[in-house]
N, C-alpha and C positions, 0 to 999 in steps of 0.2 A: 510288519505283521508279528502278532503276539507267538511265541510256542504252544501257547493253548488251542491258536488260529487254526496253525499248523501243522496241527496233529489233526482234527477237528476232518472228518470223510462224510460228516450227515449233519443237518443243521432242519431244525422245526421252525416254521414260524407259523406262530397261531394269531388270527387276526378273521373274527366272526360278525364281523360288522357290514356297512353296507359295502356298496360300489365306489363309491370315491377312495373310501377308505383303505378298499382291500386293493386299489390302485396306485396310493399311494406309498404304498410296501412294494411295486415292482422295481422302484430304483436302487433298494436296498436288495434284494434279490439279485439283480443287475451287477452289484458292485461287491457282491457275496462271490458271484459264479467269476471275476473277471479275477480274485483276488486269488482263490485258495484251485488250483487245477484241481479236477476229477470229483471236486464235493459237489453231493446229492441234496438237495434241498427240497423238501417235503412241507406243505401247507395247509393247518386246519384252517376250512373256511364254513362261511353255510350254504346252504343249496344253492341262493339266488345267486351264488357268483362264483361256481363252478366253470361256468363256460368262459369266466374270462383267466382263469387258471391251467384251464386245461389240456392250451395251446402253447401256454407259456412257455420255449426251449428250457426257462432256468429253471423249473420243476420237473424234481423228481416222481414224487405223487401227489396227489391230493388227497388228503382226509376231509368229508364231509362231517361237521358237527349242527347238525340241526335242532335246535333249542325250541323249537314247535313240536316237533316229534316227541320228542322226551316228554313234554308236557301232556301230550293225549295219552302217549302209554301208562304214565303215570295215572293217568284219572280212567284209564279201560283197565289196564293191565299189570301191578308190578311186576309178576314174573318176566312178562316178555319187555318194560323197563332195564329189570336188570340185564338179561340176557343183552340187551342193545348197549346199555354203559360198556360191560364184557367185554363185545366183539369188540367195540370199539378203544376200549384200555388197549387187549392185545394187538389191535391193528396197528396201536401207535408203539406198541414194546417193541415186537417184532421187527421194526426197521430197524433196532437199537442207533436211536438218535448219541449225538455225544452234544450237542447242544440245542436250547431251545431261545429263540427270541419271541416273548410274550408278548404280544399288543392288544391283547383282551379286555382290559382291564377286571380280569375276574378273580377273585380269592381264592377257586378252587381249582384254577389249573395249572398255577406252578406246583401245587401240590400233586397234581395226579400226573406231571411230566416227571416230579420225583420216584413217583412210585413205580412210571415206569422205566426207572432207570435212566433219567438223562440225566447226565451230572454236573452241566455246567447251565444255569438256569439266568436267561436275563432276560427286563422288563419293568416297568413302571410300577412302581410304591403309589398307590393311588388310596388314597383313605388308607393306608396302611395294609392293604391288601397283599402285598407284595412278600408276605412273613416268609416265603420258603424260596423266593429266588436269592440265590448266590449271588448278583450284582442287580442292582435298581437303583432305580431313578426316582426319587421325589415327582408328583405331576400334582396340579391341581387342576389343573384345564391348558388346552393349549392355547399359548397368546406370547405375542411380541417376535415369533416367526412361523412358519411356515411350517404343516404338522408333519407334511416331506423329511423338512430338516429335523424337526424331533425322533422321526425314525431311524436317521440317518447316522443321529448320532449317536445309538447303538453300537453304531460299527468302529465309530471315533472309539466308545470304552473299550471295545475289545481286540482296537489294534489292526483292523481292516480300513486301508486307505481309500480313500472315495474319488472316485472319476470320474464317476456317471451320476448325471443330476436330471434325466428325463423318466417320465411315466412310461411305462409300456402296456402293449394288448396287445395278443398275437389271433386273428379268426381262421378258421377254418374255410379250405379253398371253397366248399361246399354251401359259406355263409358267405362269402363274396359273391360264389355263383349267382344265391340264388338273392341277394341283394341287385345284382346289374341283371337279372330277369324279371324281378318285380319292375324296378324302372323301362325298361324296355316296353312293358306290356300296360305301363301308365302312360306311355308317348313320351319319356326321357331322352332324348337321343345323347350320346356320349358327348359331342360338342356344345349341349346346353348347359349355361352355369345353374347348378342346382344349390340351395340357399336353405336348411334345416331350421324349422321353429319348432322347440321341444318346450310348450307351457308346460308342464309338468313336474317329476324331479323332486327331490328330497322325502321319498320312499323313509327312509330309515325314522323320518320327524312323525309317524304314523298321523293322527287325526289334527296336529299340529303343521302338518307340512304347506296347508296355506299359507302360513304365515311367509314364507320362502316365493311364493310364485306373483311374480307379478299379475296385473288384472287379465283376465282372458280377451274383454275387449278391446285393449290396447294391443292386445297382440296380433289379432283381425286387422285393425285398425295398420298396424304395423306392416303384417305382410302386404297388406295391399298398397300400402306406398310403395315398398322396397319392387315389389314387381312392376309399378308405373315405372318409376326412379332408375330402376336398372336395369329391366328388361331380361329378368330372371324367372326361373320358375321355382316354386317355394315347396318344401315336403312338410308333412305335419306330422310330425313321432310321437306315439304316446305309447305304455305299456298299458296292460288289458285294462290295470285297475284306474288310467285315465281316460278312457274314453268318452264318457259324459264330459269330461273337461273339452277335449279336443275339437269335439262335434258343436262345444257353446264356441269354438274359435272359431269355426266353421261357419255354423251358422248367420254370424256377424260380418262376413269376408264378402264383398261382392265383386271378385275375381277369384277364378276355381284354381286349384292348389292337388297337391298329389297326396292321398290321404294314406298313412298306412300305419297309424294307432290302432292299436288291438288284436294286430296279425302279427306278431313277432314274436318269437324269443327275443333273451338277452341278446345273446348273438347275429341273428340279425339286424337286430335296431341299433347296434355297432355297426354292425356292414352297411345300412342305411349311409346312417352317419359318416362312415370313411368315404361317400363318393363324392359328401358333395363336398364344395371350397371352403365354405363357411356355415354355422351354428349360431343361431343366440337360444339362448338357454338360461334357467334361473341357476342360482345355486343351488349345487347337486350334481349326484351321479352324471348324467348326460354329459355335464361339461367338461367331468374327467375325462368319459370315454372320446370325445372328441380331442380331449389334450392327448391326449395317450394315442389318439389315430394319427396325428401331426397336423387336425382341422384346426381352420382360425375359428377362434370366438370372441363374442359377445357376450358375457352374462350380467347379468343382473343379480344384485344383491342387496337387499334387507337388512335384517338382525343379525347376521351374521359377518364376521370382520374378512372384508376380503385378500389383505395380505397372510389371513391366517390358511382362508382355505379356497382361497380364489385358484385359478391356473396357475398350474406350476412344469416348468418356468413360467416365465411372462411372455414372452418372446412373441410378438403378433398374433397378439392376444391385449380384447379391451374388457375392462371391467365400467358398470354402469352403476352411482351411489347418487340416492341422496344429501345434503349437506346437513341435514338434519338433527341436530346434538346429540340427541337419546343413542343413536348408531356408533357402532354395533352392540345390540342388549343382549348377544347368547355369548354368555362366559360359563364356562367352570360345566360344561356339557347342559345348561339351562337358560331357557331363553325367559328373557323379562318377562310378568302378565302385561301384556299390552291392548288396549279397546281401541287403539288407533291406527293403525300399522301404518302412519305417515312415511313409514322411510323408503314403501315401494311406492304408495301413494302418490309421493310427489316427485316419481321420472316418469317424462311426460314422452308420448311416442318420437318426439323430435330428438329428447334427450338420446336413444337408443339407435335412431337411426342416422343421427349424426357420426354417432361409435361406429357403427357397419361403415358411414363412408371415408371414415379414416383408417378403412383395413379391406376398403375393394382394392 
């Protein structure tokens, strides 16, 4: 370890993206707190992924940066805009960080980590953005490994050695609680194998995030084999904003299933997901928080390349592709225009449950 490491009692990491993302910074976190004894590690995130920081043993605090907020006070209110940059400049002075690791990719916050005094600044040179950190990294997109290991190697430049290469998520007893009372009160009993279908997932792709989810009726289609087949009972996850989705998988299903899309926080729909063995899931959030629980999965993946952002590790864990050529078209943070989307199109329900029977 570096003497910069060394000296080093408070460490920022800023990373305002979604749920996979801000997951895949625990192992970096991990290998922060295992290196340097007694350092504080503080994390700007955004709202929606509070609760999977907040349990985290390796944080110190949490800064909330809400990039919606700013935007309505801006159009009601400048006063009470600034006043909000303000508090939250000093919330981040105030800890007197001595470093920051940037995963933003924004132009203006190694500047305002400067200003508030952090003086050892790293992070990604992305479009050039990068003018005010002290040590960067060229990015143009992430490809040809695993965006873990791009994190990770952070720690390579500044001389912290790596030993830990898992995700993590820490729930509160209170989200387990009430995760094994929901199931209780669905007719779960603790000895039944319980089996997670999450259609839904890749939140952060906003009105683009179909492109990510395989068909709803193949998923119906789906669960209703895996429950002839293995004589399981299946849950259906979704967050609020999928519910129309979950209810067209529903609809389609002609064996009943345990519904609990639209009743959760984040944290719950974690705690959902740590009871039962197994997940299939598209690519997206869901699939992290299931790696990070220690659930096996199945995902499914599209346009995006799955050694970039599949499960990490691998470890009993299947990924599901088309052979498609065009695959995978999202480089460089932009997905192809595409009018065909062959490459979910053509894994066919056998394709996936094939994958499930090579990890009952």
């Amino acid at each position: 370890m570096t003497q910069l490491m060394s000296s080093c009692k408070k460490i920022l990491v800023v990373n305002i993206f979604g749920v996979g993302d801000v997951l895949f910074t625990t192992s970096l976190l991990r290998n922060i707190k295992l290196a340097i004894p007694g350092v504080k590690i503080g994390y700007v995130c955004n709202a929606r992924t509070v609760s999977l920081l907040s349990n985290n043993p390796d944080i110190h605090r949490v800064h909330v940066y809400e990039k919606d907020d700013f935007g309505k006070l801006w159009k009601t209110s400048k006063i009470a805009l600034l006043k909000r940059i303000m508090n939250f400049f000093y919330e981040i002075k105030d800890e007197h960080y001595d470093l920051v690791i940037d995963i933003s990719l924004n132009k203006y916050s190694s500047f305002f980590a400067l200003m508030a005094g952090i003086k050892e600044r790293v992070g990604f040179d992305y479009k050039k953005r990068g003018f005010w950190l002290t040590k960067k990294t060229t990015l143009t997109g992430y490809e040809g490994k695993h965006v873990v290991d791009f994190y990770l190697d952070f720690l390579v430049q500044i001389g912290i050695p790596i030993t830990e290469r898992h995700l993590r998520v820490s729930l509160s007893s209170d989200e387990i609680a009430w995760a094994k009372q929901f199931l209780q009160e669905q007719g779960v009993k603790p000895s039944d194998r319980l089996i997670a279908i999450v259609p839904g997932g890749g939140a952060s792709w906003g009105k683009t995030a179909d492109y990510k989810r395989w068909p709803a009726e193949r998923y119906a289609k789906l669960a209703d084999k895996v429950i002839e087949k293995y004589h399981t009972k299946i849950i259906l996850i979704g967050d609020t904003a999928e519910q129309v989705l979950c209810q067209e998988v529903v609809s389609q299903m002609t064996l009943p299933c345990v519904k609990s899309f639209g009743k959760t926080t984040l944290g719950q729909f974690a705690a959902l997901l740590g009871q039962c063995s197994l997940a299939v899931v598209n690519d997206g959030g869901p699939l992290h928080l299931a790696v990070a629980l220690g659930v096996r999965t199945v995902s499914i993946f599209g346009p995006v390349d799955e050694y970039v952002y599949g499960p990490y590790p691998k470890d009993n864990h299947e990924t599901v592709v088309s052979s498609i050529s065009c695959r995978p078209c999202y480089r460089k943070f932009r997905v192809a225009d595409c009018a065909h989307h062959q490459c979910l199109q053509r894994i066919s329900v056998e394709d996936v449950l094939n994958k499930i029977g090579e990890l009952k």
